[in-house]
C-alpha positions, -999 to +999 in steps of 0.1 A: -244-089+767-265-109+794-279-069+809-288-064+773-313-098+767-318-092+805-335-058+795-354-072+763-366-100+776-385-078+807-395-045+789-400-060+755-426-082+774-463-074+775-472-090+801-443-068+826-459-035+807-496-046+816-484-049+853-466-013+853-496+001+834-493+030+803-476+061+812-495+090+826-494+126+825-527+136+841-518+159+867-480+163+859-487+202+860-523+209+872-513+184+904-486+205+913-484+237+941-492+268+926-450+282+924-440+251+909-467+256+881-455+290+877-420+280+873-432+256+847-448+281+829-419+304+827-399+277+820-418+267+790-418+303+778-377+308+783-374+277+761-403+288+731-381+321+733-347+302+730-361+284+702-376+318+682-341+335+691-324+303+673-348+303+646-345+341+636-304+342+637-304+312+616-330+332+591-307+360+593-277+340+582-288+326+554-301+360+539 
């Protein structure tokens, strides 16, 4: 229990999140080497095809 109010009492305070700043993403691809970015990229496209393989078998069931 003492972790628990431990944890609220620093991250539910603003003045800790002013000090660590809001979260960035500026970069989080375009800062990377050029085969990481292209592993990210067919990453992201594996998954969006996962997702419209998921999508048409579940369309398919319930026809």
């Amino acid at each position: 229990m003492g972790l628990r109010k431990w944890y609220h009492d620093t991250f539910d305070d603003w003045w800790f999140r002013s000090l660590i700043g809001p979260a960035q993403t500026k970069g989080a691809v375009q800062g990377c080497d050029e085969g990481a970015r292209e592993q990210w990229k067919r990453d992201l496209e594996n998954r969006k095809r996962y997702t419209r393989e998921q999508r048409e078998l579940k369309r398919q069931a319930r026809s």
